[in-house]
C-alpha positions in Angstrom: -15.7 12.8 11.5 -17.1 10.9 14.5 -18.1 12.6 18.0 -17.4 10.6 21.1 -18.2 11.9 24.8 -15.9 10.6 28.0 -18.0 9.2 31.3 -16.3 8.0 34.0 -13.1 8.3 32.5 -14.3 6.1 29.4 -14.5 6.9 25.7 -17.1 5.0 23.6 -15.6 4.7 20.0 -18.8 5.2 17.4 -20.2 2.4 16.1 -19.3 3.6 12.4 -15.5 4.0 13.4 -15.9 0.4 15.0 -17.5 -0.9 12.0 -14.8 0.6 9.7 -11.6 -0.9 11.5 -13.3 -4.1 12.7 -13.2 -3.6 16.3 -14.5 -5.6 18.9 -15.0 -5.7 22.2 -11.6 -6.2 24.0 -9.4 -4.4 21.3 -7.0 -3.0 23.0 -5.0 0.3 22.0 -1.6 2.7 22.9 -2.9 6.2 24.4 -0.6 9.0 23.1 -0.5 11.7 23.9 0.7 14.8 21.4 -0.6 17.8 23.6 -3.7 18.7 22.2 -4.2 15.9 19.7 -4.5 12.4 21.6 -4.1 9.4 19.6 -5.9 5.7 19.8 -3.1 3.1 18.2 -4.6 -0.3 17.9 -1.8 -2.7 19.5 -3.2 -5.8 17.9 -6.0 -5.6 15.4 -8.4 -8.1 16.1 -11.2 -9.0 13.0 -14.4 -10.3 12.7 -14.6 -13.9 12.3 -17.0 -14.0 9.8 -16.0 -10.9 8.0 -14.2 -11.1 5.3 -10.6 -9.5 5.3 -10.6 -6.3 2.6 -8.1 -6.3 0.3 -6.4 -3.6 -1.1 -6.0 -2.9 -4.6 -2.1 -3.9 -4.3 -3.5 -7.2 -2.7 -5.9 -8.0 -5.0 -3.8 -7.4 -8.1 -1.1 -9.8 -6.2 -3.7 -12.5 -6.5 -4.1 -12.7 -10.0 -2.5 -15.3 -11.7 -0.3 -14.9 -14.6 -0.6 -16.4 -17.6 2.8 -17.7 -19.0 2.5 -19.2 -22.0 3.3 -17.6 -25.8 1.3 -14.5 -26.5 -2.6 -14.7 -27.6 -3.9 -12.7 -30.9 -7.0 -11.5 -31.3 -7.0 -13.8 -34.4 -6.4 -16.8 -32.2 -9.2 -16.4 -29.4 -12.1 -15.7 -32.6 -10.9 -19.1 -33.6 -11.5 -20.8 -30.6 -14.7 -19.1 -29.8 -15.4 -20.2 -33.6 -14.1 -23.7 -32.5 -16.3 -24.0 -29.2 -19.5 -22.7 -30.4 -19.7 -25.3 -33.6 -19.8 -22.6 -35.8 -16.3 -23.2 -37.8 -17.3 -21.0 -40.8 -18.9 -18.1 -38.3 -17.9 -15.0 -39.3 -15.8 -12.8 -37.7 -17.2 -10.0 -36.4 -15.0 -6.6 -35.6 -16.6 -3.6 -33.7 -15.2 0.0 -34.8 -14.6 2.8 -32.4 -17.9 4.4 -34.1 -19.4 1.5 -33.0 -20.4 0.3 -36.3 -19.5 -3.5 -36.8 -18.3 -5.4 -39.7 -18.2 -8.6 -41.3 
């Protein structure tokens, strides 16, 4: 939780609130008043030009791309690894939960 003192009739948000919601200079917000709770809404957010826009989780999951096509065995990506390295006879190698690998 930040601190912030009024002078003048003016509230100073702290810097690590500021930093937080991207605000800058000239954001401009809704007083309200709930008795003895008063609350800052931000009317219109403004960002950072060269910050980049967080996403959320929901956001970024949005953003993957889905693959379509038929479903991939594990059989089928060995082979192409197989296929890509130049090693068409490499032997397949399979790692246990123990950890311990076999050929």
């Amino acid at each position: 939780m930040a601190r912030a003192k009024m002078k003048d009739g003016a509230i100073v948000i702290p810097q690590s609130v500021r930093d937080a919601h991207v605000l800058e200079d000239g954001a401009e917000f809704e007083v309200v008043d709930q008795g003895k709770l008063i609350v800052l809404e931000l009317v219109e957010p403004v960002e950072k030009k060269d910050a980049p826009k967080k996403l959320t989780l929901e956001e970024f999951i949005e953003r993957i791309p889905r693959y379509e096509g038929p479903p991939i065995t594990d059989e089928m990506i060995s082979e192409a690894i197989a296929e890509e390295s130049g090693a068409g006879g490499m032997k397949r190698i399979v790692v246990a939960r123990d950890g311990m690998g076999s050929a």
